[in-house]
SERO-4910 file (N, C-alpha, C, O; in steps of 0.05 Angstrom, whole numbers):
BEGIN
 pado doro    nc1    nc2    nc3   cac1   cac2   cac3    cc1    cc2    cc3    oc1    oc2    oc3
  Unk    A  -1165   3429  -3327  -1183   3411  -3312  -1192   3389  -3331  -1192   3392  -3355
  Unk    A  -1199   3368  -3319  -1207   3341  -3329  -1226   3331  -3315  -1226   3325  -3291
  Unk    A  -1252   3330  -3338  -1279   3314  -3315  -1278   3292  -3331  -1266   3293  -3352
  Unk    A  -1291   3269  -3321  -1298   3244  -3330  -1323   3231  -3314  -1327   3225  -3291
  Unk    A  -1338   3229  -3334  -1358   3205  -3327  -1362   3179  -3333  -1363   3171  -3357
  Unk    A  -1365   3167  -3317  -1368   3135  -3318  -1389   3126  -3320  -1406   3138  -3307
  Unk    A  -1398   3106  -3334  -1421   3087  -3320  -1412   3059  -3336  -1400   3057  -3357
  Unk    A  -1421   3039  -3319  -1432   3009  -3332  -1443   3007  -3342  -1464   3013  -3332
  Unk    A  -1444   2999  -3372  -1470   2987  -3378  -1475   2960  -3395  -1466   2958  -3418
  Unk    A  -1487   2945  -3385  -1498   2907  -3400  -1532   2915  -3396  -1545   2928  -3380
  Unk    A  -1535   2903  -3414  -1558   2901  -3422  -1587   2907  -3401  -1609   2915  -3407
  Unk    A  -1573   2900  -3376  -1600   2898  -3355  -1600   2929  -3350  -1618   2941  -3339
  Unk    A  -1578   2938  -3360  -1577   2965  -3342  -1581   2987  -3368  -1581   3011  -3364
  Unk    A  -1583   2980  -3384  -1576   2998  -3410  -1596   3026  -3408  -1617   3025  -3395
  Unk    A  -1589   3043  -3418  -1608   3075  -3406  -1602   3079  -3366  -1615   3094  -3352
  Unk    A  -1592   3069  -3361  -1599   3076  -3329  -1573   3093  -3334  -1556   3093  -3351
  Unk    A  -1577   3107  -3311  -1553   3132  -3309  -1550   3136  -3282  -1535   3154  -3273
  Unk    A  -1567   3118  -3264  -1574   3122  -3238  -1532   3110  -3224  -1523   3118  -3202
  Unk    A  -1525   3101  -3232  -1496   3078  -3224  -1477   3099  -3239  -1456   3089  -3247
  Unk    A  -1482   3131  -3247  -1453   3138  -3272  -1432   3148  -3245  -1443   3147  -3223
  Unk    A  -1408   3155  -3244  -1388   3156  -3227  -1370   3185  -3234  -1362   3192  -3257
  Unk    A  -1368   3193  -3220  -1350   3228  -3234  -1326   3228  -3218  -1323   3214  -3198
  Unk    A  -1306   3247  -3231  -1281   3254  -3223  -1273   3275  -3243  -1279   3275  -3267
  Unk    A  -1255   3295  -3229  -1238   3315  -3240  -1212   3314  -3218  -1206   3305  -3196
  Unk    A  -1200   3329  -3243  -1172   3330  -3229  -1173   3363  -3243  -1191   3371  -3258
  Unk    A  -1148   3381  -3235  -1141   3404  -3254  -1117   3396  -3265  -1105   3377  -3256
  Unk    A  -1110   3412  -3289  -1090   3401  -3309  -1068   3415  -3298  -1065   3439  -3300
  Unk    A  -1049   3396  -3283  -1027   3406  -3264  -1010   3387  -3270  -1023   3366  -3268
  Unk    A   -985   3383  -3276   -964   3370  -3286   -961   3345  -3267   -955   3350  -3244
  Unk    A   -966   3315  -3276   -964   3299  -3263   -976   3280  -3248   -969   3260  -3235
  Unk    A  -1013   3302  -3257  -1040   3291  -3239  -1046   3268  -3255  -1040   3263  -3279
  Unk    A  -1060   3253  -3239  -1059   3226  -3250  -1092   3217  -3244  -1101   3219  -3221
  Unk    A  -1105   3211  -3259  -1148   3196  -3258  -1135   3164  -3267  -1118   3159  -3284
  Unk    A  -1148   3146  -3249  -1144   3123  -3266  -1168   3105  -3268  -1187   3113  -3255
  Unk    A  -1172   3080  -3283  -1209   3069  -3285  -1194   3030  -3290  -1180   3016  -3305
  Unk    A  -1215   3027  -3258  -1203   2997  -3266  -1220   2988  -3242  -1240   3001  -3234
  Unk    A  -1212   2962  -3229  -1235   2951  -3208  -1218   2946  -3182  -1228   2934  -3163
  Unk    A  -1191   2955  -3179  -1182   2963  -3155  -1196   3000  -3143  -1194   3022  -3152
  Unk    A  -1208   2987  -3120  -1224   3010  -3112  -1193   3029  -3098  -1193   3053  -3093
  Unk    A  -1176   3017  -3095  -1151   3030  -3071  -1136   3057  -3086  -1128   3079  -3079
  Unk    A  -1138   3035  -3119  -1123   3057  -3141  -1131   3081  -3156  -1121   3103  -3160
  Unk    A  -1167   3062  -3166  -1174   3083  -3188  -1192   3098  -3176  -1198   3097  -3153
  Unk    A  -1201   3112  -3191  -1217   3141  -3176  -1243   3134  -3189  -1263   3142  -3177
  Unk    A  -1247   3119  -3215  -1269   3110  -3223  -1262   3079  -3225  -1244   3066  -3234
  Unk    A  -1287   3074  -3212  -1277   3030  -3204  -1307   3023  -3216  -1331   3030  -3214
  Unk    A  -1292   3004  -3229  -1321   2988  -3247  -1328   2962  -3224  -1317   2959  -3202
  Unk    A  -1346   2947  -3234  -1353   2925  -3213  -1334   2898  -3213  -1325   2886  -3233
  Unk    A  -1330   2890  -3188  -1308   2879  -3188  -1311   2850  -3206  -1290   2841  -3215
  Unk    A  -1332   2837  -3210  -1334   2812  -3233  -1327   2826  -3250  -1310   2837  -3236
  Unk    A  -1326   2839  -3273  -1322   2851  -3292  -1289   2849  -3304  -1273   2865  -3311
  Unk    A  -1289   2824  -3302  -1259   2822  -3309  -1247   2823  -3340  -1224   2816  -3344
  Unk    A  -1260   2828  -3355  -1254   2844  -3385  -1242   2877  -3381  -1238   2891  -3401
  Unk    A  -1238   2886  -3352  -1233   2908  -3342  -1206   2902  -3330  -1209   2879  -3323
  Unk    A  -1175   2910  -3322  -1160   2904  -3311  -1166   2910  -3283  -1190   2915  -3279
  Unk    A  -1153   2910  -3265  -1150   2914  -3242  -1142   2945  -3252  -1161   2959  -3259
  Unk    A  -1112   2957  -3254  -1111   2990  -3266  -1119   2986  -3297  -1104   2973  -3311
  Unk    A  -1138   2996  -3306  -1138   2994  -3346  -1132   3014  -3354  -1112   3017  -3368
  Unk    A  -1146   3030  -3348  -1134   3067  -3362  -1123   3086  -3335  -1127   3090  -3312
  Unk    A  -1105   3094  -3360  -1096   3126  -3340  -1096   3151  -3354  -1090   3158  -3377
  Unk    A  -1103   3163  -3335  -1110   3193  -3349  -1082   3208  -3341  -1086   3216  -3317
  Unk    A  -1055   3216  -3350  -1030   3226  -3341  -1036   3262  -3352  -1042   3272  -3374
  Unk    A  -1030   3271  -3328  -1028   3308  -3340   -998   3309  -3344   -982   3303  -3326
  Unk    A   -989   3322  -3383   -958   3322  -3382   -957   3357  -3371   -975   3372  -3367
  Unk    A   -921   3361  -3370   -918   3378  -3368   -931   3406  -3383   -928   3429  -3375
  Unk    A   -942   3401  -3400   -952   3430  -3420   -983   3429  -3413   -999   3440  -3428
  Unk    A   -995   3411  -3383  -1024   3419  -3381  -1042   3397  -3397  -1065   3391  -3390
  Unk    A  -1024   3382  -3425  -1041   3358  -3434  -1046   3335  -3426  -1029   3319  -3418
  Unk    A  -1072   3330  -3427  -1078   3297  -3415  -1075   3280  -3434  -1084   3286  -3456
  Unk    A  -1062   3256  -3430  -1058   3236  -3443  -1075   3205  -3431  -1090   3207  -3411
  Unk    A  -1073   3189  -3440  -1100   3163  -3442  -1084   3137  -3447  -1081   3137  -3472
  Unk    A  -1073   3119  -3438  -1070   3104  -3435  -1078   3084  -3430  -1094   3086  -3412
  Unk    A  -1074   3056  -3441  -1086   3039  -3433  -1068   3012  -3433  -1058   2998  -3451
  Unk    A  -1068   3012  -3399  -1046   3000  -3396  -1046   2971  -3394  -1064   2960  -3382
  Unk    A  -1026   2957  -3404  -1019   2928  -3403  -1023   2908  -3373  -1008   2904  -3355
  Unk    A  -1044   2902  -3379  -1046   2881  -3359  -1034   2861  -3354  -1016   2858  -3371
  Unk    A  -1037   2831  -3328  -1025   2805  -3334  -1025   2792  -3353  -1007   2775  -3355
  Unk    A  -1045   2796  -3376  -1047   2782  -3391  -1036   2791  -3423  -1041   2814  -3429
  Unk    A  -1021   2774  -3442  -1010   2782  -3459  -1036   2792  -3491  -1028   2805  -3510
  Unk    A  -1063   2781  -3487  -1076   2788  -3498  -1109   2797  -3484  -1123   2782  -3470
  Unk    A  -1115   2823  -3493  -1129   2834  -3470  -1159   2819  -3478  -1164   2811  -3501
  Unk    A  -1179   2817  -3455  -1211   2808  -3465  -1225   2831  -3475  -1245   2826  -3488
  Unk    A  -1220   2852  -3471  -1239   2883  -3483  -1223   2890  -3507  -1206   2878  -3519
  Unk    A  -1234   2913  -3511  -1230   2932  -3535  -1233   2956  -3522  -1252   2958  -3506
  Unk    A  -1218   2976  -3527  -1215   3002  -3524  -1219   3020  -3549  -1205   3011  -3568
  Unk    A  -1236   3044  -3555  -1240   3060  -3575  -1238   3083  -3558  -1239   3084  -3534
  Unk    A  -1237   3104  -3575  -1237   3133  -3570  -1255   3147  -3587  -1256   3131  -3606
  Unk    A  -1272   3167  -3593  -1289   3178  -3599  -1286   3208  -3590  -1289   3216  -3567
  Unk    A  -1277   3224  -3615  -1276   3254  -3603  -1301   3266  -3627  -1301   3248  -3644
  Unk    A  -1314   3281  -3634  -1334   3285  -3653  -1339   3259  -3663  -1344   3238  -3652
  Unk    A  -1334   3269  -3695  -1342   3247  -3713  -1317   3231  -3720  -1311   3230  -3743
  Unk    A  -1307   3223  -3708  -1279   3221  -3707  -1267   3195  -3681  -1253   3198  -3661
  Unk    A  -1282   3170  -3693  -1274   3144  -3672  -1252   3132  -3675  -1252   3122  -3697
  Unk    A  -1230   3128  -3662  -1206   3100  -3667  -1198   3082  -3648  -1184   3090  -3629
  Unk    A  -1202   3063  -3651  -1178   3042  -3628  -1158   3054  -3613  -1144   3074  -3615
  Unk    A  -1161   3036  -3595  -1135   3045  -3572  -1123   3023  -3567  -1131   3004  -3553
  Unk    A  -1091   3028  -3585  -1075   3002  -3585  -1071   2988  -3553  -1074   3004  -3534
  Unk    A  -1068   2970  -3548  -1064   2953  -3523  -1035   2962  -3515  -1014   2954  -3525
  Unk    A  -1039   2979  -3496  -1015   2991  -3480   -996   3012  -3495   -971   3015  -3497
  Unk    A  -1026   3029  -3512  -1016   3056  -3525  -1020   3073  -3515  -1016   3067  -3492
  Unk    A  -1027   3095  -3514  -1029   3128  -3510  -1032   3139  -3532  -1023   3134  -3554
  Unk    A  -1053   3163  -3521  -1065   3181  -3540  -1071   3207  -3518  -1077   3208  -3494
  Unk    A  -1066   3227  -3539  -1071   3251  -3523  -1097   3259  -3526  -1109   3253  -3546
  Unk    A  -1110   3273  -3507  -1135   3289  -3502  -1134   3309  -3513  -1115   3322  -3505
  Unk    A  -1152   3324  -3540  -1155   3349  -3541  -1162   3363  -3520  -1176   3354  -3502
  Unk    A  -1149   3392  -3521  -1156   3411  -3508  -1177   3425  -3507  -1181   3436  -3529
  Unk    A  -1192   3430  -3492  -1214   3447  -3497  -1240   3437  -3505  -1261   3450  -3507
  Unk    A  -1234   3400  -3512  -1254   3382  -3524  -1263   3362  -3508  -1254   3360  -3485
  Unk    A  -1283   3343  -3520  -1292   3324  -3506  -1299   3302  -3520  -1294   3301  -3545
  Unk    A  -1312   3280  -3506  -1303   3260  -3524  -1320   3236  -3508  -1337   3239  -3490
  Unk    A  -1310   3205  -3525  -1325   3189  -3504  -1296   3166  -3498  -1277   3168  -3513
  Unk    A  -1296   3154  -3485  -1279   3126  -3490  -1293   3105  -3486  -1313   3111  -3473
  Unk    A  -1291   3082  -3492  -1304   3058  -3492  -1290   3021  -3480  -1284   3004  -3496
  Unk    A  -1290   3019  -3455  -1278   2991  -3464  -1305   2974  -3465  -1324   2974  -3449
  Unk    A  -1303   2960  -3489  -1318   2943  -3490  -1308   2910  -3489  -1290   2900  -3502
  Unk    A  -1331   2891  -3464  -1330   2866  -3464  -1326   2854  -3499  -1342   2860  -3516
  Unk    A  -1304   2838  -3504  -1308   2816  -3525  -1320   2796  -3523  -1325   2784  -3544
  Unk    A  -1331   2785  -3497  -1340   2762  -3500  -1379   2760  -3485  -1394   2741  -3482
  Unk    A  -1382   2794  -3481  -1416   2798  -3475  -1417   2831  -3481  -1402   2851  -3484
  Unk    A  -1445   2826  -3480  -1448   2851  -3493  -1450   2873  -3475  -1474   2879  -3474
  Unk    A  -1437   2886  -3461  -1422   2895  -3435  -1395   2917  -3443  -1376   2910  -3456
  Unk    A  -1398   2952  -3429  -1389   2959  -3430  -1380   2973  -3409  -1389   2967  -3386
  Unk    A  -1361   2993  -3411  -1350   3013  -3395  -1348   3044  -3410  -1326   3051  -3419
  Unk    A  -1369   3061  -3411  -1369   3080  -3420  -1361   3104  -3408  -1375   3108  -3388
  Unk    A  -1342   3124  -3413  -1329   3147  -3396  -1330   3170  -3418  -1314   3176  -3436
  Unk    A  -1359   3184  -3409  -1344   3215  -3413  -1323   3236  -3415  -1325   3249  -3394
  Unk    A  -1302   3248  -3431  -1290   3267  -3417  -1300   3298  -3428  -1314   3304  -3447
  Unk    A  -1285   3318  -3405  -1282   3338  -3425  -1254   3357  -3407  -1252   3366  -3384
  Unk    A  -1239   3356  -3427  -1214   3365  -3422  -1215   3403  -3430  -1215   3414  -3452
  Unk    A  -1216   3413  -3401  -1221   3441  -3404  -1192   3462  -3415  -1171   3455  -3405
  Unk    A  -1192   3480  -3429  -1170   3493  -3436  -1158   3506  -3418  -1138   3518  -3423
***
């Protein structure tokens, strides 16, 4: 299983938790969470001005062995306006533009896209159950 929490947050909203957004899937070969501002696609949709966000930006892919993988996928544009990080303990790194990284098992973590050009994010919980 895979939960994720979402929320927005810029400045006006910062501490509010009242707007956070949830989803699980179970870790079944093929299941797919995705986070972007097409409400049709993703299961967690940020607000639709928010265009430092793609339309699809991340995907959460279950491989065959039950692991979730993180993606962050290549938009129209050849250079993206956010920044993506990952954060599992003490333990933060970048998330190359239209790389993948696997989810520990059994762990949790944060991801981050952050606006480059305001101070404006997209913060998502996970915790990837064993």
């Amino acid at each position: 299983m895979l939960e994720l929490t979402m929320a927005a947050v810029s400045p006006a909203e910062e501490g509010a938790t009242a707007g956070m957004l949830m989803a699980e899937s179970p870790s079944e070969p093929g299941a797919v969470l995705r986070v972007g501002r097409d409400k049709s696609v993703c299961r967690l949709a940020t607000p639709d001005d928010w265009l430092f966000v793609s339309r699809v930006h991340l995907e959460f892919l279950c491989g065959p062995d039950g692991t979730w993988h993180l993606t962050w996928l290549q938009g129209s544009q050849p250079d993206p306006s956010s920044e993506v990080r990952l954060t599992v303990g003490e333990y933060a790194q970048p998330l190359a533009y239209g790389g993948t990284v696997p989810l520990p098992r059994g762990g949790s973590g944060e991801i981050v896209v952050q606006d480059r050009t305001a101070p404006r994010s997209v913060n998502i919980g996970f915790y990837h159950e064993v």
